[in-house]
C-alpha positions in Angstrom: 165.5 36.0 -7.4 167.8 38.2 -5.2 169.9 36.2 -2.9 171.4 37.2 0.1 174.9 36.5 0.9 175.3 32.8 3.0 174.5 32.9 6.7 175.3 30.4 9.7 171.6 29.9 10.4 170.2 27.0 10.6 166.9 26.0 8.5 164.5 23.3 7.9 163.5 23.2 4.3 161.7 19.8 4.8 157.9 20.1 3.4 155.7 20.8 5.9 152.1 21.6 4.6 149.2 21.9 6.7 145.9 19.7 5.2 144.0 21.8 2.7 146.9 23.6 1.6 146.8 24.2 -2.7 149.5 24.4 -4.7 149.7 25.6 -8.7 152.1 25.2 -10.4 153.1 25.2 -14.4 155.5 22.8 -16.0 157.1 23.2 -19.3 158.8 19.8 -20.5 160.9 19.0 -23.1 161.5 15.5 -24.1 163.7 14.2 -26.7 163.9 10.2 -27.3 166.1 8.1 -29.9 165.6 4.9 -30.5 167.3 2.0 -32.7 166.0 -1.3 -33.0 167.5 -3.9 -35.0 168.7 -3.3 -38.1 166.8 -0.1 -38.2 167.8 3.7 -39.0 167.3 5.4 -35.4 164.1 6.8 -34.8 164.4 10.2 -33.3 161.3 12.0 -31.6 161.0 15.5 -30.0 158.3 16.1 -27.7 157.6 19.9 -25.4 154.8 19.9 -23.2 153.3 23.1 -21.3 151.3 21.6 -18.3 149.6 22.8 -15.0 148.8 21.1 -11.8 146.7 22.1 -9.0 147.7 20.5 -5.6 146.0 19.7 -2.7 147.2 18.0 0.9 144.3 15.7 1.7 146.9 14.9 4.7 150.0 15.5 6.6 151.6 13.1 9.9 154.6 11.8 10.8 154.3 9.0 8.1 154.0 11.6 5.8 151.8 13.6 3.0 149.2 12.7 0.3 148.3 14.9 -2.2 145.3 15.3 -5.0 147.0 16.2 -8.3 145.0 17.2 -11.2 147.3 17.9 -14.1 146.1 19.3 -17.3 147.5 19.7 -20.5 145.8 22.1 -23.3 144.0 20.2 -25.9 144.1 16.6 -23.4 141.5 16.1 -21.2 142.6 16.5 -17.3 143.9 13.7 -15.1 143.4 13.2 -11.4 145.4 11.1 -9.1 147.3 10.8 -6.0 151.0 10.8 -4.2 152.7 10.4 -1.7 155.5 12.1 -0.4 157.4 11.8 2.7 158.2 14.6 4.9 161.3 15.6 2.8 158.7 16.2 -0.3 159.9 12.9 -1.5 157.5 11.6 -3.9 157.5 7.5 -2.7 154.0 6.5 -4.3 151.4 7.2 -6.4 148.2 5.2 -5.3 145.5 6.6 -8.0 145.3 7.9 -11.5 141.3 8.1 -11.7 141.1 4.4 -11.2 143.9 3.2 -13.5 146.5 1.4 -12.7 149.6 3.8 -12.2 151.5 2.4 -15.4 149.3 4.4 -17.7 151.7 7.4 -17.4 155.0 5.7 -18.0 158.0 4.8 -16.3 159.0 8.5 -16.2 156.0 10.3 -16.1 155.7 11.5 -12.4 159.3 12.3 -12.4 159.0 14.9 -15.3 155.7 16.4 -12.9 157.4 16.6 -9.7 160.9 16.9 -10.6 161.8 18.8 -7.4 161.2 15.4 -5.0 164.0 13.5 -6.3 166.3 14.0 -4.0 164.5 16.1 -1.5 166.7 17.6 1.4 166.9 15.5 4.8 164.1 16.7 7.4 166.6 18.3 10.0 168.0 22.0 10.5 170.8 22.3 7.7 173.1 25.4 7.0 173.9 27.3 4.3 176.6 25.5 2.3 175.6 21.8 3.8 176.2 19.0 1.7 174.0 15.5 2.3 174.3 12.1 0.9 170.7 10.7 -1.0 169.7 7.1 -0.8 166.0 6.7 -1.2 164.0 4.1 -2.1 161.2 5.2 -4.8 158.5 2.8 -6.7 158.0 4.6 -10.3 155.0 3.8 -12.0 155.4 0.5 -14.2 159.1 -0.4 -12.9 160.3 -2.2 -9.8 161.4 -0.9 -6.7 164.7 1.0 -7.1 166.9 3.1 -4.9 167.6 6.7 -5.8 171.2 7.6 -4.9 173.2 10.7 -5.1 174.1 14.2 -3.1 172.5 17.4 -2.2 173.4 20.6 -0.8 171.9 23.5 0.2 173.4 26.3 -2.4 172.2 29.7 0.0 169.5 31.3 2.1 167.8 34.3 0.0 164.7 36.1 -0.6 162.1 35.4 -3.1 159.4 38.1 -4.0 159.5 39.3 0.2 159.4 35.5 1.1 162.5 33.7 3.2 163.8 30.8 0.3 166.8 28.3 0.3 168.2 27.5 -2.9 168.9 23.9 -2.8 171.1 21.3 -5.7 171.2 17.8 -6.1 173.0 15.0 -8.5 171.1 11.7 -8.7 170.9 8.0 -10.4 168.5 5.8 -10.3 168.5 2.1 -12.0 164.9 1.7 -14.3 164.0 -1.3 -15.0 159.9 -1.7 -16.8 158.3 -3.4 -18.8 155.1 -1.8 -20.6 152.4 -3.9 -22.8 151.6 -1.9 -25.8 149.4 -2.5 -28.8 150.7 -5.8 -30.4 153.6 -6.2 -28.3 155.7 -5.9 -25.1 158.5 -3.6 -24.3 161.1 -4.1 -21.9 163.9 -1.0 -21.0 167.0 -1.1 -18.3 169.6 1.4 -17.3 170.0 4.3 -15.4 168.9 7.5 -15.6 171.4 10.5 -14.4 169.6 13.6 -12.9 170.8 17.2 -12.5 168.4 19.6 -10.2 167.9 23.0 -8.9 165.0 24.0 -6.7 164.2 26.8 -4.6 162.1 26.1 -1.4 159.9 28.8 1.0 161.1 28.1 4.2 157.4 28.9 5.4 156.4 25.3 4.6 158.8 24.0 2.5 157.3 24.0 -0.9 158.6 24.6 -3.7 158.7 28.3 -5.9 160.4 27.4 -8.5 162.5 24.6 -10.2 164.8 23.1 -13.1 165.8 19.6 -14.1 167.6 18.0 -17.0 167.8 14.1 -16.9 170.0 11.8 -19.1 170.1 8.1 -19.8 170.6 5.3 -22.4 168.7 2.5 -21.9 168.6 -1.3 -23.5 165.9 -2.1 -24.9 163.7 -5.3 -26.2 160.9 -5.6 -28.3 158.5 -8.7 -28.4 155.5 -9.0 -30.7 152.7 -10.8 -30.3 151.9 -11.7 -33.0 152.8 -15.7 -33.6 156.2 -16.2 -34.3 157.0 -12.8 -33.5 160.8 -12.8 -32.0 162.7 -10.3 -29.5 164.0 -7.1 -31.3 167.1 -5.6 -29.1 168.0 -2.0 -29.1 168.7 1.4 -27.4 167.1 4.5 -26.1 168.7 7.6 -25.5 166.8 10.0 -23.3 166.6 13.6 -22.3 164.4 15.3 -20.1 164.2 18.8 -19.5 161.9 20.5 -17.3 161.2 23.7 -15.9 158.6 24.3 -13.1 157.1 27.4 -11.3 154.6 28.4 -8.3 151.5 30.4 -9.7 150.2 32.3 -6.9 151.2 32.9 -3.5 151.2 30.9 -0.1 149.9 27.4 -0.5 148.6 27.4 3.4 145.0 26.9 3.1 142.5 29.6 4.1 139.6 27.7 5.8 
């Protein structure tokens, strides 16, 4: 990306897509989980995904913008559901996943697609250099209601492939709390996950080219079979997402 040097313009890098726009984008994610539960030795698992996602806005008003995802992943059949963002591109819902209810992907699923939404710049002209407090509230599949909190700024104003771009950072926490039912048993996890971002925004619409995230957290966890008898089993996670996601294609703005 070749940036140019910071101006005094003003921008608005808000999402602003027009209804049938398309999005593609690939996602490479890299998960690495430990685990200790009782007494046992810690369980450590590493997991790197390639995906893809085609986007479409099936609308866009002043409350805001859904949007079809299909995600695929080689050797999984796809997935279809849909979000929704609000007009700073942050992702508030997710009210399908091909019927299902939305705790089939996980507490920290959507985040790993999307991870440009959390903490989304503020829908209002900002300059090159501006800083901006983040206190959102955001509904993650399979946990409670929770506020995301932290700070952005928008790094610099730049060029991207012949296309006007703002580079824009942000630093966020956000408390989890879920509980998931899983095959003879229930797990419960609670702490806070720590997020570092980069993302670089067309100032066209405000979508995003290209993006990077790593996100940290330790996390209690409890263990309850259920089987008879069965008794809590206390423990920890340690978590760390990486992800790395970029536009395939041009201009998202739909042709018909």
């Amino acid at each position: 990306m070749t940036l140019a040097g910071c101006r005094s313009d003003t921008v608005r890098v808000a999402f602003r897509p027009h209804v049938g726009s398309q999005y593609h984008y690939e996602v490479v994610v890299r998960t690495v989980t430990t685990i200790r539960l009782g007494g046992a030795a810690p369980e450590r698992t590493v997991d790197q995904a390639r995906l893809e996602t085609d986007q479409t806005v099936l609308s866009a008003d002043a409350t805001g913008i859904r949007v079809a995802v299909e995600l695929r992943r080689p050797g999984s059949a796809p997935r279809h559901f849909v979000v929704r963002f609000d007009r700073a591109a942050q992702l508030t819902a997710v009210e399908s996943i091909e019927g299902l209810p939305t705790s089939v992907l996980g507490p920290l699923g959507i985040a790993e697609i999307f991870p440009a939404a959390a903490g989304a710049p503020p829908d209002r002209p900002l300059s090159a250099g501006e800083r901006w407090s983040i206190d959102d509230r955001l509904r993650l599949p399979g946990s409670s209601a929770s506020r995301l909190r932290g700070a952005g700024h928008l790094v610099e104003l730049g060029l991207l492939g012949g296309r006007k771009v703002a580079s824009i950072g942000s630093e966020t926490r956000l408390p989890v709390s879920t509980v998931s039912q899983l095959r003879g048993g229930q797990l419960t996890l609670a702490g806070v996950e720590i997020t570092d971002s980069s993302a670089t925004r067309e100032l066209a619409d405000g979508a995003v080219a290209r993006a990077s995230s790593t996100t940290r957290g330790t996390f209690a966890v409890t263990l309850v079979s259920s089987t008879a008898g069965g008794s809590p089993v206390g423990g920890t996670m340690d978590l760390e997402v990486t992800s790395t996601t970029r536009r395939i294609g041009g201009s998202g703005v739909a042709t018909s």
